[in-house]
C-alpha positions in Angstrom: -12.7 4.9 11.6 -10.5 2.4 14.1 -7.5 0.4 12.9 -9.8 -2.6 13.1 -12.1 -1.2 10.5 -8.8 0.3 8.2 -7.5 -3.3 8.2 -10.6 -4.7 6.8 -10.5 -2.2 4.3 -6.7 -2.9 3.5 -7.7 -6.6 3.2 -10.3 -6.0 0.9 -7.6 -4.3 -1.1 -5.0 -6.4 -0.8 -7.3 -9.2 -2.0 -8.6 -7.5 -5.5 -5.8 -8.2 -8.2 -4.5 -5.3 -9.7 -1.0 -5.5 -11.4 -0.2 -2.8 -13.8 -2.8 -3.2 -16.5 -5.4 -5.0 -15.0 -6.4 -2.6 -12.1 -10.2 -2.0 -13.8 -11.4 -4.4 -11.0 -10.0 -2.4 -8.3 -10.8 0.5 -10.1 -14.7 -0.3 -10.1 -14.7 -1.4 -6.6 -13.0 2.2 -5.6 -15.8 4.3 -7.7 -18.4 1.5 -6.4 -17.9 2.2 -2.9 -17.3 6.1 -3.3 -20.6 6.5 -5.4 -22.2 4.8 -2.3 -20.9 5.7 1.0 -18.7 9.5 -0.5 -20.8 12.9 -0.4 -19.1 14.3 -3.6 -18.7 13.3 -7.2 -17.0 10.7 -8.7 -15.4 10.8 -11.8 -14.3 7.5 -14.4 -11.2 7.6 -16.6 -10.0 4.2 -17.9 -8.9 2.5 -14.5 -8.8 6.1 -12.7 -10.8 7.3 -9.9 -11.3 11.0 -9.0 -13.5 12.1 -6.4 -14.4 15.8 -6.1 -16.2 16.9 -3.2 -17.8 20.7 -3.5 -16.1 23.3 -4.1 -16.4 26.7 -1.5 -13.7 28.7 -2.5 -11.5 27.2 0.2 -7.7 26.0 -1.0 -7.8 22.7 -2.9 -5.9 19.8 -1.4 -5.5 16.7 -3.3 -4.7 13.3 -1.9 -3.0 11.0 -4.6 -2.2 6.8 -4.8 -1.7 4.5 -7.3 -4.0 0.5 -7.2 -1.8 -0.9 -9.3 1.1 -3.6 -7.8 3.9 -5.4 -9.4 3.5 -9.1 -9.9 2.5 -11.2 -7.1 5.8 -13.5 -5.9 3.6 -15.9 -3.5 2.0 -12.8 -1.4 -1.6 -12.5 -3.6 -3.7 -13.2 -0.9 -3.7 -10.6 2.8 -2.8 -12.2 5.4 -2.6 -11.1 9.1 -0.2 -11.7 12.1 -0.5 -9.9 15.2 -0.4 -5.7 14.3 0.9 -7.0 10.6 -1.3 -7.1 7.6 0.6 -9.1 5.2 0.2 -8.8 1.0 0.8 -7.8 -2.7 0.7 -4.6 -2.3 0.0 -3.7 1.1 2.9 -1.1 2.1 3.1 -0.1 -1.9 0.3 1.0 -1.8 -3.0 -0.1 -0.5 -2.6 0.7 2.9 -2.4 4.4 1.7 -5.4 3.9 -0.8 -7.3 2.6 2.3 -6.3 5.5 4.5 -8.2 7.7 1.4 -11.0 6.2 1.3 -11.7 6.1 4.7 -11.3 9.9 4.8 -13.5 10.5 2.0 -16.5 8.0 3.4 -16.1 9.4 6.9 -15.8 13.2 6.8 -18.3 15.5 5.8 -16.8 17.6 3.4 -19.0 20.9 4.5 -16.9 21.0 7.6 -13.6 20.9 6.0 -10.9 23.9 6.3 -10.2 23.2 2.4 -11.6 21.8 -0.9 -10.6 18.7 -1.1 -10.2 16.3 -3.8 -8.8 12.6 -4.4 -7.4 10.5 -7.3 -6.6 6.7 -7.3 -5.2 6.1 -9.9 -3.5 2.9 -12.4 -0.3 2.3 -14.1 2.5 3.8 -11.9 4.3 0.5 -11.3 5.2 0.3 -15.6 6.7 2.4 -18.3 6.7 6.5 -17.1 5.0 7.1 -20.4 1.9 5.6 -19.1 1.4 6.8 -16.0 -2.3 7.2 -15.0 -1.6 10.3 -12.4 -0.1 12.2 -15.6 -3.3 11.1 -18.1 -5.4 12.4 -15.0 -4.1 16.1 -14.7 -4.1 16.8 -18.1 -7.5 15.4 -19.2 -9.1 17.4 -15.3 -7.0 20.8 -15.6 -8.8 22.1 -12.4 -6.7 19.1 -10.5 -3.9 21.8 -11.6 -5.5 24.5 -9.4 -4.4 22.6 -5.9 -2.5 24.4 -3.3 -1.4 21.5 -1.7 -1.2 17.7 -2.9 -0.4 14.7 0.0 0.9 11.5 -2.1 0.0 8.6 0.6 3.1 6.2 -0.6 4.9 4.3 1.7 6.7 6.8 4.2 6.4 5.2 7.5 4.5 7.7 9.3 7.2 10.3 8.4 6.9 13.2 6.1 9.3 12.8 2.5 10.1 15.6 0.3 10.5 15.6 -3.0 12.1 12.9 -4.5 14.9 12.2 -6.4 14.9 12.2 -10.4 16.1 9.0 -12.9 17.6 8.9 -15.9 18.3 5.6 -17.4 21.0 5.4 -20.4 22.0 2.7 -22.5 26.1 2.8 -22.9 26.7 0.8 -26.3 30.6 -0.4 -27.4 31.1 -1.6 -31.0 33.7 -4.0 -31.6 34.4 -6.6 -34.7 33.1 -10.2 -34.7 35.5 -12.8 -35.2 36.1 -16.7 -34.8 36.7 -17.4 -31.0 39.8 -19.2 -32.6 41.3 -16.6 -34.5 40.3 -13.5 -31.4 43.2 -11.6 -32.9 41.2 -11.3 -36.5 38.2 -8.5 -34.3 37.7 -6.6 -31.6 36.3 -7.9 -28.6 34.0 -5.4 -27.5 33.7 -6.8 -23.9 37.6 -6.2 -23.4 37.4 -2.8 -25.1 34.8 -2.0 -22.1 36.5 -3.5 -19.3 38.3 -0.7 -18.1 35.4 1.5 -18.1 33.2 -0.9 -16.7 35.9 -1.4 -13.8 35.4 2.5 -13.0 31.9 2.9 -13.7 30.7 -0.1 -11.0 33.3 1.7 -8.5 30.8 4.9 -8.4 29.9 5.8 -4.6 26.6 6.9 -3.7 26.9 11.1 -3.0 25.3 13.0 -0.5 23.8 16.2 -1.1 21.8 18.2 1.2 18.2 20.3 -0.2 16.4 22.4 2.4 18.3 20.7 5.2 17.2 17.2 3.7 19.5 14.3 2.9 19.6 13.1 -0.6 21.7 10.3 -2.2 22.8 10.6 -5.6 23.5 7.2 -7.2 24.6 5.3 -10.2 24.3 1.8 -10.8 25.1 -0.6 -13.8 21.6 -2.5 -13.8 22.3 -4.5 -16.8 24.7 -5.8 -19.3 24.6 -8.0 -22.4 27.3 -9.0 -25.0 27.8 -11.8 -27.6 25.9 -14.2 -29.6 27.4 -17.0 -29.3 29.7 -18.7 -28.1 32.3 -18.9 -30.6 32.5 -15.6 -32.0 34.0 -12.6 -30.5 31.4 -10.5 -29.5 30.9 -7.4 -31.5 28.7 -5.4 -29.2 28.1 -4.5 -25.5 25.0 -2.3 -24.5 25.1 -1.4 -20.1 22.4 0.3 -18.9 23.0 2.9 -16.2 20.6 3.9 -13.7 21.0 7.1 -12.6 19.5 8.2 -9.6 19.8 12.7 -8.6 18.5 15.2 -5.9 16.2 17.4 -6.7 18.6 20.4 -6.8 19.6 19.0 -10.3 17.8 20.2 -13.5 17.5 16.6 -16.1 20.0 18.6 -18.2 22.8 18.7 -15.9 22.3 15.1 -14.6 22.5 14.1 -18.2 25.5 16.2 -18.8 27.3 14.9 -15.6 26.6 11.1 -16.7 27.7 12.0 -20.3 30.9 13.0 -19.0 31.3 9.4 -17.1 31.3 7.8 -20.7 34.2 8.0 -23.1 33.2 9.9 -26.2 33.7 7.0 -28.7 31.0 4.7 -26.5 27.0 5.8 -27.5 25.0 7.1 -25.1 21.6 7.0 -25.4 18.8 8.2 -23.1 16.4 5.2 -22.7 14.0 6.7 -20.0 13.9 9.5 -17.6 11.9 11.4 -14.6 12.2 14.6 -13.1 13.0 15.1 -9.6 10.1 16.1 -7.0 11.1 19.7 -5.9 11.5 20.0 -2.0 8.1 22.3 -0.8 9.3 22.5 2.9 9.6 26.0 2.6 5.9 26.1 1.0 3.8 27.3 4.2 1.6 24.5 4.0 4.3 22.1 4.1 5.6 24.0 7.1 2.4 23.7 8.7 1.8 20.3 8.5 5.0 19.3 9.6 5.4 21.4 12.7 1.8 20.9 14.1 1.9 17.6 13.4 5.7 17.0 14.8 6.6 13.8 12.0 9.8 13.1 11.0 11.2 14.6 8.1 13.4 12.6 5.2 14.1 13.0 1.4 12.4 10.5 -0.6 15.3 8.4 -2.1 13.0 6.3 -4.6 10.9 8.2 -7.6 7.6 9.1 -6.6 5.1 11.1 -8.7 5.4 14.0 -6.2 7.6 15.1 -8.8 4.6 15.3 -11.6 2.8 17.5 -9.1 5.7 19.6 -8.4 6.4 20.0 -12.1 2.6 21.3 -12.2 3.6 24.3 -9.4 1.6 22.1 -7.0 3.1 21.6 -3.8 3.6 18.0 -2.4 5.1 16.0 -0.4 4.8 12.1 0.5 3.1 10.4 3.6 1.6 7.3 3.9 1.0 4.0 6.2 3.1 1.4 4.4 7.1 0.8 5.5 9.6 1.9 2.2 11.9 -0.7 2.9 9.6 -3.4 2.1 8.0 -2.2 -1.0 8.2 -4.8 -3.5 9.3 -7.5 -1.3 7.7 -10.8 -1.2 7.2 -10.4 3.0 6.1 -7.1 2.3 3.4 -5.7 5.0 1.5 -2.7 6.3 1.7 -2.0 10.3 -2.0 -2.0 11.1 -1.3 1.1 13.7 0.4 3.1 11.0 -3.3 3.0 9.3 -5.0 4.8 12.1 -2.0 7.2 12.8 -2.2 8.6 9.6 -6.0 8.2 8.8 -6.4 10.6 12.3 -3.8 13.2 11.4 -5.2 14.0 7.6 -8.3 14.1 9.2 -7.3 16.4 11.6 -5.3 18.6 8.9 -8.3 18.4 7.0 -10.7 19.7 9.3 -8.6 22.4 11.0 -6.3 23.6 8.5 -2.8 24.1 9.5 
């Protein structure tokens, strides 16, 4: 499989809609093409894909990626430009999904150094709650039994551990409505909050090393709303806070530490929240990979669901085709060479082992 025949593939990809919630086209075009050209089993739940090849008592891998994309923003259609392939969804991630399938249509599972199994799966781009990757390991328990999963999001041809966790909290400040003319009669909730909210957009990103790795722990006021109109003094202010910590942090203490950034008269309520991916370098597997392989290794500063197969005692990490920096991004593109660099060194793990 050449970079010329992984950029068709990519294309093809790139050129099926699927926005969270309306992958079931992509989804029947993956188990289409698996149930045709894959030597294994392919399994169907709601716009999930799993393929299983045999099992012969070797270690289970699993390679992961999500089909869905966020809304198109004048990118729908692939398009190509020298060693560029240009698209919704190319770097995040179709140009990992393509690297997958081309793996499982081109080697013969018999010959493989482990069991190996794949899931494409729907629904990571929206709420946590209804992620397809967590719907898949609990309705197939024996994805559960992998030694070793490989997440193909966008890492640039480098290998990123972990990742870190999210918690995002909505910071509420009551007040008293009044006239706009008569300001003195309430309490402006907006003025009661400015001081805080002074300090609380101040907040530098932290560094914090795991295993070696670099990880930045942030916290950023993402959005703010107050009033009703525009003559009364508003009675209420809600902020949300975005909270991003390393994996060395349990959700409790994160919560704890951004409770304690909040004065104890303001509410704090927990809107939404992840769990950092654990760092597996020490894992031997992980080891393996990295040193035989010789890639660059980061910490994965965005949420990932590494972190759902590290909270099932799976080992993962994330390595993929697409660029990080441009996930999301209307110019947003796959390098075509990344495609073949890391379709030929999973196929290489794959058939030797580390």
């Amino acid at each position: 499989m050449n970079a010329a025949a992984l950029a068709d593939l990519l294309e093809t990809l790139v050129n099926i809609p699927s926005v969270t919630g309306q992958e079931a086209a992509i989804a029947d075009f993956v188990a289409g093409r698996l149930t045709a050209r894959a030597a294994g089993e392919v399994l169907r739940d709601g716009n999930g894909v799993v393929w299983r090849g045999p099992r012969r008592g070797r270690p289970l891998v699993v390679l992961a990626g999500h089909l869905d994309t966020v809304p198109p923003n004048g990118n729908a259609r692939a398009r190509r430009d020298g060693d560029r392939l240009y698209g919704l969804g190319a770097t995040d991630m179709k140009g990992g999904d393509a690297v997958m399938l081309a793996l499982l249509e081109t080697l013969d599972p018999a010959a493989l150094a482990f069991d190996v199994a794949a899931v494409f799966y729907d629904a990571e781009e929206g709420p946590a709650a209804g992620n397809g990757l967590g719907r898949l390991l609990a309705a197939m328990p024996w994805l559960r039994e992998a030694r070793l999963a490989v997440l193909l999001e966008p890492t640039d041809g480098a290998v990123e551990m972990g990742c870190n966790g999210i918690l995002n909290v909505e910071v509420t400040v009551r007040g008293v409505a009044a006239h706009s003319a008569r300001p003195w009669t309430g309490v402006n909730a907006v003025e009661r909050a400015a001081p805080w909210l002074a300090e609380i957009t101040r907040v530098p990103p932290v560094a914090e090393t795991v295993q070696g790795i670099e990880y930045r722990e942030t916290l950023a006021l993402t959005t703010l709303h107050a009033g009703r109109t525009r003559n009364v003094v508003p009675d209420t202010l809600v902020a949300n806070l975005n909270h991003r910590f390393p994996p060395s942090r349990t959700m409790a203490e994160a919560e704890a530490r951004l409770r304690a950034r909040v004065p104890a008269d303001f509410e704090f309520t927990v809107v939404d929240r992840a769990e950092p991916g654990l760092v597996c370098l020490d894992r031997p597997e992980v080891r393996a990979f990295v040193e035989r392989f010789r890639l660059p290794v980061a910490g994965k500063q965005g949420w990932t669901d590494v972190a759902r197969f590290t909270s099932a005692g799976i080992a993962a990490f994330n390595y993929g085709p697409g660029v990080p920096d441009l996930c999301h991004q209307a110019g947003e593109y796959c390098p075509i060479p990344n495609l073949a660099a890391a379709y030929e060194t999973l196929a290489a793990f794959l058939k030797e082992g580390a």
